[in-house]
C-alpha positions as CSV (number, residue, x, y, z in Angstrom):
1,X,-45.0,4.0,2.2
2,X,-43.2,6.9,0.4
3,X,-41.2,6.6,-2.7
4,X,-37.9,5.9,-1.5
5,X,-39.0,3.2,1.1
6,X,-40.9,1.6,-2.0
7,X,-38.0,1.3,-4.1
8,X,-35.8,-0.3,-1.2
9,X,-38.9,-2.8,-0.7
10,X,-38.8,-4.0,-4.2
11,X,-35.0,-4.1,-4.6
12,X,-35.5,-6.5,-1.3
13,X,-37.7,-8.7,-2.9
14,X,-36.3,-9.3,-6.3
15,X,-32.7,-9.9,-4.8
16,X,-34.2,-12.5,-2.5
17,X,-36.3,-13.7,-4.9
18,X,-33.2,-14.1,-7.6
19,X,-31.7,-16.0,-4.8
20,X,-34.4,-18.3,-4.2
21,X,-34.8,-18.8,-8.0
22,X,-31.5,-20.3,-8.4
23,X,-31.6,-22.6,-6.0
24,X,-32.7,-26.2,-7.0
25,X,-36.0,-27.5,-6.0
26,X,-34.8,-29.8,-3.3
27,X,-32.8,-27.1,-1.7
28,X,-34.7,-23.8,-2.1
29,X,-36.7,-24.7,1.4
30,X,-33.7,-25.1,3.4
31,X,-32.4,-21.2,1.3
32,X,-35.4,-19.6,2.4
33,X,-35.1,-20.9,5.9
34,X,-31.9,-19.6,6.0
35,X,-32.4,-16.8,5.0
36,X,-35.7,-16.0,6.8
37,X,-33.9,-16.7,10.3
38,X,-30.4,-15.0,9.7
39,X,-32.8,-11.8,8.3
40,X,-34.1,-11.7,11.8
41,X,-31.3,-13.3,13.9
42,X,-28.3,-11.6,12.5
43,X,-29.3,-8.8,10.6
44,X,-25.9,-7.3,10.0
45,X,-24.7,-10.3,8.3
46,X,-28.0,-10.7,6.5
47,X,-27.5,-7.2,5.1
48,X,-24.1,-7.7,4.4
49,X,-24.9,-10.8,2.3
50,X,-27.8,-8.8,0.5
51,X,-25.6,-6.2,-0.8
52,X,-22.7,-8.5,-1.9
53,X,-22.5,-10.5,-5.5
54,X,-23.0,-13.2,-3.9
55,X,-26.7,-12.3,-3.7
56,X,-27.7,-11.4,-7.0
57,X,-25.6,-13.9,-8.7
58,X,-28.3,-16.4,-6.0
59,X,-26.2,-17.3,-3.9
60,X,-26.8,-18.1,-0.3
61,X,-25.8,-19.5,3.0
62,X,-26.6,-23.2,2.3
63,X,-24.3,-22.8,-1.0
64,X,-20.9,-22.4,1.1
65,X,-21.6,-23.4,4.3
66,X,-23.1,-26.8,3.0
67,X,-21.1,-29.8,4.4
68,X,-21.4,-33.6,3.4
69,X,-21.8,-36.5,5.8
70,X,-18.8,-37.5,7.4
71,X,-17.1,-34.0,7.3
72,X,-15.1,-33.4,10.7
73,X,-16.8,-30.0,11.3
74,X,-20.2,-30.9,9.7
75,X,-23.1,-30.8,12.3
76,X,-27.1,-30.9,11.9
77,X,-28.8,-27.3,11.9
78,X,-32.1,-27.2,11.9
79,X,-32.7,-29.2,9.1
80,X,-29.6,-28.6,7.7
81,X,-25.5,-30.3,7.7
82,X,-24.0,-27.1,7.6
83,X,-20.2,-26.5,8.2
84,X,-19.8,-23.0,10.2
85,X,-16.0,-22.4,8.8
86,X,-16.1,-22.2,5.0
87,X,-12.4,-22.9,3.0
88,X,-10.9,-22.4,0.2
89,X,-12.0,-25.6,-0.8
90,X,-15.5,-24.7,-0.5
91,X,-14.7,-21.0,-2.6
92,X,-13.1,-23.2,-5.2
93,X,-16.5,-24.7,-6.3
94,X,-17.2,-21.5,-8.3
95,X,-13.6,-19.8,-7.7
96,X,-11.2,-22.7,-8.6
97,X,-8.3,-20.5,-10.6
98,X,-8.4,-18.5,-7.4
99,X,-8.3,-21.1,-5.2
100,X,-5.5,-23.1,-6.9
101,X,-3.1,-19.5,-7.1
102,X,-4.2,-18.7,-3.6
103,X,-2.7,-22.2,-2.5
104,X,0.7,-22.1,-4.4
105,X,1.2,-18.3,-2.6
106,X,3.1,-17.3,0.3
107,X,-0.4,-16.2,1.7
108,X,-1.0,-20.0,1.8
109,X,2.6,-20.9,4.1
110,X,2.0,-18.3,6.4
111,X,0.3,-21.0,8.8
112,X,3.7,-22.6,8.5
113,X,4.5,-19.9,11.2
114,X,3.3,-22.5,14.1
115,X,6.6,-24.0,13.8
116,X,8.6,-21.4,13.9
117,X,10.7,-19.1,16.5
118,X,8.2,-17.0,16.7
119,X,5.2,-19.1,17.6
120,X,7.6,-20.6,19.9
121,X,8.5,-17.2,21.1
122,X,5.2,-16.3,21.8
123,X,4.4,-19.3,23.4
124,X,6.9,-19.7,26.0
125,X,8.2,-16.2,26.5
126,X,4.7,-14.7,27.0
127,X,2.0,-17.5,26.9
128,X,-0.6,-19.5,25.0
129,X,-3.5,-17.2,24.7
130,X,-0.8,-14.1,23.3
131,X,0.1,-16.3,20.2
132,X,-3.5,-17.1,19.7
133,X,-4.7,-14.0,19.3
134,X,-1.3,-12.7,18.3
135,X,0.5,-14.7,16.0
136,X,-2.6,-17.0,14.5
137,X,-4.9,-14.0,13.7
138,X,-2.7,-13.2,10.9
139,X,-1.0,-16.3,10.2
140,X,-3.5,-18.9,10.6
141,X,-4.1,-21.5,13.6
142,X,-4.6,-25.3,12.8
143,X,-8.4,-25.6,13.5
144,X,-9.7,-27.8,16.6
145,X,-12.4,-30.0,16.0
146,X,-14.4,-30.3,19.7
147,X,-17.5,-33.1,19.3
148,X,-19.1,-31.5,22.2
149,X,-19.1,-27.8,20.5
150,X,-22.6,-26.8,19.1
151,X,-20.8,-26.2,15.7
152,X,-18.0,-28.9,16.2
153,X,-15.3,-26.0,16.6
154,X,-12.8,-26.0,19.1
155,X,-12.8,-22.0,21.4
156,X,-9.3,-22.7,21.1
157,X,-9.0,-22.1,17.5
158,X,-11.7,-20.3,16.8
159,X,-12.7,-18.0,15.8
160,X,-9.6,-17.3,13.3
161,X,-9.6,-15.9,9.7
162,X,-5.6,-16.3,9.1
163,X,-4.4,-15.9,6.2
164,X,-2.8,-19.4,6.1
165,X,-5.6,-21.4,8.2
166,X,-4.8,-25.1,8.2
167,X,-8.5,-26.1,7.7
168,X,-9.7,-29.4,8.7
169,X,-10.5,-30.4,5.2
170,X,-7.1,-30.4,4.2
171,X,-6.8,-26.7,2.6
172,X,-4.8,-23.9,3.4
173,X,-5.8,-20.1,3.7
174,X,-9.2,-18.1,4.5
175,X,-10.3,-16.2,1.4
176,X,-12.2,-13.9,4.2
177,X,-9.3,-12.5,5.1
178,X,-9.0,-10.3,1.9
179,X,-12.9,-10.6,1.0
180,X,-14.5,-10.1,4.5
181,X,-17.5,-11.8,5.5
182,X,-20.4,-11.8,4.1
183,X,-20.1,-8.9,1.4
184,X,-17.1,-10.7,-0.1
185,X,-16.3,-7.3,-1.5
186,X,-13.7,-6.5,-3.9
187,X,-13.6,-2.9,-3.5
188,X,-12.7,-3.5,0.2
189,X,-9.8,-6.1,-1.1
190,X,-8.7,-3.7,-3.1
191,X,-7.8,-0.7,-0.3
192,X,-4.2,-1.0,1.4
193,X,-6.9,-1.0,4.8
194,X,-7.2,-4.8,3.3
195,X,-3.8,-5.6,4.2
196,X,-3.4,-3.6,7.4
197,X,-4.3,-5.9,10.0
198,X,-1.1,-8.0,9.3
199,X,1.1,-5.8,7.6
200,X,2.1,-3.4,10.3
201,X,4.1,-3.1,13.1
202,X,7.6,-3.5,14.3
203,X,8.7,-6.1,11.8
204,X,7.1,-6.2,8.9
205,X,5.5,-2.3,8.5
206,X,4.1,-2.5,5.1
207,X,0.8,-0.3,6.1
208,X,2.9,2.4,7.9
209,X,5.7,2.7,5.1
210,X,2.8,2.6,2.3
211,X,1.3,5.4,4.0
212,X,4.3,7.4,4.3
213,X,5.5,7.1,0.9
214,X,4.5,9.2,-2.3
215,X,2.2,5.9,-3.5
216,X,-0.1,5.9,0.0
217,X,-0.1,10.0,0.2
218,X,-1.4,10.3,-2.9
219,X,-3.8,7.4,-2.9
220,X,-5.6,8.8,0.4
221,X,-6.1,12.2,-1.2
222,X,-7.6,11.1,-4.3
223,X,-9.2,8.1,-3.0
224,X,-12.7,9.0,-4.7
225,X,-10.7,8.7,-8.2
226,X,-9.7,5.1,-7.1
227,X,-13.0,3.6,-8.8
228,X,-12.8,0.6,-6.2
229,X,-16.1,-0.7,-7.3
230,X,-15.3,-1.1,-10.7
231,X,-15.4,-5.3,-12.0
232,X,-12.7,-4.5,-14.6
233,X,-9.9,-2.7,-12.5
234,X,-6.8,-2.5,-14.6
235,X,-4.2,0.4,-13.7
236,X,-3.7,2.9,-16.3
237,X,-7.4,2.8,-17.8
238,X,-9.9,2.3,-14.9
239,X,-7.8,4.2,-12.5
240,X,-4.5,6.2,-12.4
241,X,-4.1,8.0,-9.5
242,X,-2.4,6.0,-7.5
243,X,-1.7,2.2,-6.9
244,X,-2.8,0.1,-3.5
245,X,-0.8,-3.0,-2.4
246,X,-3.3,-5.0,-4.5
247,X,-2.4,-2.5,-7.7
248,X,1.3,-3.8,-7.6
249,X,0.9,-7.8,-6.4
250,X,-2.3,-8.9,-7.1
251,X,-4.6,-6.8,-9.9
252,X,-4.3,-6.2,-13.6
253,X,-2.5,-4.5,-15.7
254,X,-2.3,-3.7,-19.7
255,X,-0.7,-6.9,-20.1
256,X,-1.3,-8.9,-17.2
257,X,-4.3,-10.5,-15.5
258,X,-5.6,-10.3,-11.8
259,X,-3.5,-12.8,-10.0
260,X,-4.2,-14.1,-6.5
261,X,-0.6,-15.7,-6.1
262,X,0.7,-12.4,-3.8
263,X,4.2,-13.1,-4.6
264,X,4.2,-13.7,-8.7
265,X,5.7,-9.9,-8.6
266,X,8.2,-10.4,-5.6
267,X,12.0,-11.0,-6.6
268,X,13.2,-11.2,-3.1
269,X,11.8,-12.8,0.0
270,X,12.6,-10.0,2.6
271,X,11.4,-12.2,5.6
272,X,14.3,-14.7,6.6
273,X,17.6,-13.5,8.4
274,X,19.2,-13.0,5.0
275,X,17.2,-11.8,2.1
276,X,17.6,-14.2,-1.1
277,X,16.3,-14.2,-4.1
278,X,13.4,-16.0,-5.5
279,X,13.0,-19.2,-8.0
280,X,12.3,-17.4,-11.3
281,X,12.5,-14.0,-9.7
282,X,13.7,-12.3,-13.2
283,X,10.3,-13.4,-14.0
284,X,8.4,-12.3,-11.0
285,X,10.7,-8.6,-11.1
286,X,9.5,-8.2,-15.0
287,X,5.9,-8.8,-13.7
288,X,6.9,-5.8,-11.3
289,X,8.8,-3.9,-13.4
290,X,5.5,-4.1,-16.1
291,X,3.3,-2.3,-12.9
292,X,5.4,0.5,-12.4
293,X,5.6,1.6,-15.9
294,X,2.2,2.0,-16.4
295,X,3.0,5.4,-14.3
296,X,6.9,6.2,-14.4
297,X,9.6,5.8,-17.2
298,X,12.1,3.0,-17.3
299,X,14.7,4.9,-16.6
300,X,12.7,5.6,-12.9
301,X,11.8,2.6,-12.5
302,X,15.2,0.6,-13.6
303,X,16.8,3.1,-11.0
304,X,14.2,2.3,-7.8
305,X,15.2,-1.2,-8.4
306,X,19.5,-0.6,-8.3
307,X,18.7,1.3,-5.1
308,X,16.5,-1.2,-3.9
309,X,19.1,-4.3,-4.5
310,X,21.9,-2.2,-3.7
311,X,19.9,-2.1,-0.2
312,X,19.4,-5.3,0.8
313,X,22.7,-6.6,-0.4
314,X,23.9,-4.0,2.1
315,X,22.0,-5.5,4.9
316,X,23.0,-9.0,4.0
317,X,26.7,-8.1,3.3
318,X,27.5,-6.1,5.9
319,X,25.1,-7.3,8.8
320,X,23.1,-10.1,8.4
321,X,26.0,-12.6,7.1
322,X,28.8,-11.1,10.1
323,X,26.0,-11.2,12.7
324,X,25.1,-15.1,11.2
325,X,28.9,-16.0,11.3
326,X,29.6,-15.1,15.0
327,X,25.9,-16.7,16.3
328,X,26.7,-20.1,14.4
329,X,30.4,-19.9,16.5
330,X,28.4,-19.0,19.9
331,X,26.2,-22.3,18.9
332,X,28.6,-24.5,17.8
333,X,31.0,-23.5,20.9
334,X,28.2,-24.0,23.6
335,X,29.2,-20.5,24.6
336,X,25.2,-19.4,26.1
337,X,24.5,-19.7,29.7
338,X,20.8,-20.4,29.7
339,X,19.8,-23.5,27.5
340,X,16.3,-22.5,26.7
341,X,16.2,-20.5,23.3
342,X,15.8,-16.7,23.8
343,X,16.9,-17.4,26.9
344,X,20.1,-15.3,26.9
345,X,20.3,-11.8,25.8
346,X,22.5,-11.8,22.8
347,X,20.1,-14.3,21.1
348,X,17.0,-11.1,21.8
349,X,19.4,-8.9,20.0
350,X,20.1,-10.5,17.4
351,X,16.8,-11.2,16.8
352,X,15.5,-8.1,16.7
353,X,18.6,-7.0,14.3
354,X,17.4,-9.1,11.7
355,X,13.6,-9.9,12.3
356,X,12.7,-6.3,13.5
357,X,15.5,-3.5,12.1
358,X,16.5,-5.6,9.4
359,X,13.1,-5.8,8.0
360,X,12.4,-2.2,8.4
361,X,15.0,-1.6,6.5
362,X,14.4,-4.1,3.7
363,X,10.8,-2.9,3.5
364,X,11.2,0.3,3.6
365,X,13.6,0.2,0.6
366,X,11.4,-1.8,-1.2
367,X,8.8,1.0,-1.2
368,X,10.2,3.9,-1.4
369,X,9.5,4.5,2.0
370,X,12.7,6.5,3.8
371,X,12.1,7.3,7.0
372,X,11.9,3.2,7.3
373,X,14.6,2.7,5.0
374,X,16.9,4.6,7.8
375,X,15.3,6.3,11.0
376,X,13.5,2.5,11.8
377,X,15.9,0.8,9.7
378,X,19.3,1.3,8.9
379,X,19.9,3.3,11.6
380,X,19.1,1.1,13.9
381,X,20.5,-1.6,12.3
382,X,23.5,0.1,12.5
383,X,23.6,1.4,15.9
384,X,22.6,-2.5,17.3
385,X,24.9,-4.5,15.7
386,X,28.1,-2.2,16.6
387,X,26.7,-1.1,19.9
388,X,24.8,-3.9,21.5
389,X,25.5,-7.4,19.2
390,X,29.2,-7.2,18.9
391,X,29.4,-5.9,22.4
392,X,27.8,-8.9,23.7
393,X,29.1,-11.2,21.6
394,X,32.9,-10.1,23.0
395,X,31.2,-10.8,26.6
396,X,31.1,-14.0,25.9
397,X,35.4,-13.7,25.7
398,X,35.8,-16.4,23.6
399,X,38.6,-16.4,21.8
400,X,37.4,-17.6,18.4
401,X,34.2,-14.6,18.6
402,X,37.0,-12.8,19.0
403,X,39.3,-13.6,15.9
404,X,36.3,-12.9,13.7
405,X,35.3,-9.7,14.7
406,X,38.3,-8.4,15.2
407,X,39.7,-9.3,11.6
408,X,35.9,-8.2,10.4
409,X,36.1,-4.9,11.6
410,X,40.1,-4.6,10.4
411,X,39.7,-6.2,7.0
412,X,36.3,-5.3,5.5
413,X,36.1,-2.2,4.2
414,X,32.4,-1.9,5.2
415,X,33.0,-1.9,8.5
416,X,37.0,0.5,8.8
417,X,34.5,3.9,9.1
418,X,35.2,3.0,12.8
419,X,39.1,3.3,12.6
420,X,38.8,6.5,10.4
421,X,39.3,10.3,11.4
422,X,35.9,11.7,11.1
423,X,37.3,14.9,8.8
424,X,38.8,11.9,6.9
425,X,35.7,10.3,6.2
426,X,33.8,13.4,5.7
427,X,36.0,13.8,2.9
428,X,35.6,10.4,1.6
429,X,32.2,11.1,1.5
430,X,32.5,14.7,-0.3
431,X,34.8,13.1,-2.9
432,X,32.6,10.0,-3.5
433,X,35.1,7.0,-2.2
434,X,32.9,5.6,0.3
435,X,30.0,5.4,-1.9
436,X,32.3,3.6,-4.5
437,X,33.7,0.7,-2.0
438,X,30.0,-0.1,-1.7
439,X,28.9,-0.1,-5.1
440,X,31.8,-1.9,-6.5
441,X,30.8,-5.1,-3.8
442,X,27.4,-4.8,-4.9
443,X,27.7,-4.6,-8.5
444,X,29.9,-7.5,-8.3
445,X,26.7,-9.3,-6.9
């Protein structure tokens, strides 16, 4: 055996060993028998686990997956009750801070989504399986229970590592969807690559604008200055570079701790059909506001965050509420032809102008990301609601749709570009007037 091949051998043996040693003496059979068959069985997850904390702190499969008698999902293995899904609840026996912010977090509603129009989108539009492996991957599915399963778990619901997981023990979330199974690593959790599986895409683009912007260019070419692997990871001393999504919602800072309550830094909730702001969100935009400045000046970061606000009161002001008004008039009127929500085409456009564009927009603002801020945002934001909603809507020639849009697009002064000359505006815009009708409505926000 040469040298190398030695070392690798002992380092085997005294992490397996540490493991053993911490189990009690009742327990350290049914370790070792665990980790004996999973060494040979599942070699990729027994390496996985051998390289994480979890292994030299001693812990091992028994620890987590270790389920009591009457547990829904509990079943006999070997000679083991063993749980194959592991919770929150099971985390919080050694990671109970964690478990408690993780559970007051957005993170830990997202399962909420099963109720919502876009599970039932999914569901009817396109079909069952689609929002399974759609919509529950990232939000969470409410786990089956099948008696007649080898490891009591539904194929309906599982697998699934969703972020809000509604667990048959009562808890919410799936710490492995940050941590991955089984190095639990927190290097991993701390690269935007974390967050990509969810965060992308046509409504809610995170990975893609993070990756455009200054922040995500500059992070991928200096990523071996990152010092991922680090235990104490605060910005500004450990690493300075660049920040990842965890960097500005989750990890330290000078003056704050690690945090695994993902919205403790977010002022606004950009997700609903018109943005609003958070309880406590002076709070939660100081926490923010303390992240930047550990790389720009106030006077930077005080600016990002007019533009920012300026931008989503746009979208609210002058498209979500109007587009709002006249679908609450086609609702209350009875004015749709099919019955069926999503069943008429106005109701797919005006979803897509707040759930899709709208987003982009709001997103893109929010990180400094501009060719989602317009090119996949405003502009089609824009284009949508002039061109395809308010068309539509008039289609539906009632005369109270009517009234509103026609005394919308007379009387705001958003929306009289449309009535203008265009060397008129051009002017407007040379002189600075139509930049000060908007930020005289905003400011008075």
């Amino acid at each position: 055996m040469n040298k190398k091949a030695l070392v690798v051998f002992v380092m085997l043996l005294f992490w397996t060993w540490g493991a053993l040693m911490a189990r009690s003496a009742e327990s350290d059979k049914t370790a070792g028998n665990c980790l004996t068959c999973h060494k040979e069985k599942t070699p990729g997850l027994y390496q996985q686990w051998l390289n994480s904390a979890h292994s030299v702190n001693g812990i091992t499969c028994i620890d987590c997956h270790n389920a009591k008698k009457g547990d829904s999902d509990a079943f006999m293995h070997y000679d083991a009750l063993i749980a194959t899904l592991v919770t929150p609840k099971d985390c919080g026996q050694c990671h109970e801070q964690e478990m408690q912010e993780v559970d007051r977090s957005h993170h830990a509603k997202a399962g909420l989504i099963l109720e919502s129009a876009d599970a039932y989108l999914a569901n009817a539009a396109a079909g069952s399986p689609a929002a399974i492996q759609g919509c529950e991957s990232c939000h969470g599915c409410s786990v089956k229970i099948d008696p007649n399963s080898n490891n009591k778990l539904s194929l309906k619901s599982w697998p699934n590592s969703g972020i809000g997981r509604l667990n048959p023990d009562g808890s919410k979330g799936a710490c492995n969807a940050c941590h991955t199974r089984h190095n639990f690593s927190k290097a991993q959790a701390r690269q935007p690559e974390a967050c990509g599986k969810c965060h992308l895409g046509p409504d809610h683009p995170q990975k893609e604008i993070y990756e455009e912007s200054k922040h995500g260019n500059t992070y991928y070419t200096n990523i071996d200055q990152m010092n991922l692997k680090s235990d104490k990871w605060v910005v500004g001393e450990d690493y300075f570079v660049a920040p990842t999504c965890s960097t500005c919602h989750l990890s330290a800072t000078s003056s704050q701790i690690a945090t695994h309550d993902v919205g403790n830094r977010i002022a606004w909730t950009l997700r609903p059909k018109i943005s609003v702001k958070l309880e406590n969100w002076e709070k939660k935009r100081l926490n923010m506001k303390d992240v930047c400045r550990t790389c720009h000046g106030s006077v930077f970061v005080n600016g990002h965050f007019y533009q920012y606000d300026a931008s989503v009161h746009l979208y609210n002001e002058k498209f979500a509420k109007p587009a709002g008004d006249v679908m609450q008039i086609v609702l209350k009127n009875n004015l749709l032809k099919n019955k069926a929500e999503f069943g008429n085409q106005l109701e797919w456009t005006y979803w897509e102008l707040w759930h899709h564009e709208g987003r982009r927009a709001r997103h893109g603002a929010s990180m400094m990301g501009p060719d989602y801020t317009w090119w996949h945002g405003f502009y089609d934001v824009a284009q949508h609601f002039y061109f395809k909603f308010i068309p539509e809507a008039r289609e539906l020639d009632n005369p109270e749709v009517n009234a509103y849009l026609d005394k919308l697009l007379k009387d705001d002064p958003m929306h009289q570009w449309l009535k203008q000359p265009t060397d008129r505006l051009k002017q407007m815009i040379k002189n600075g007037e139509l930049q000060k009708i908007y930020h005289s409505l905003f400011e008075k926000k």
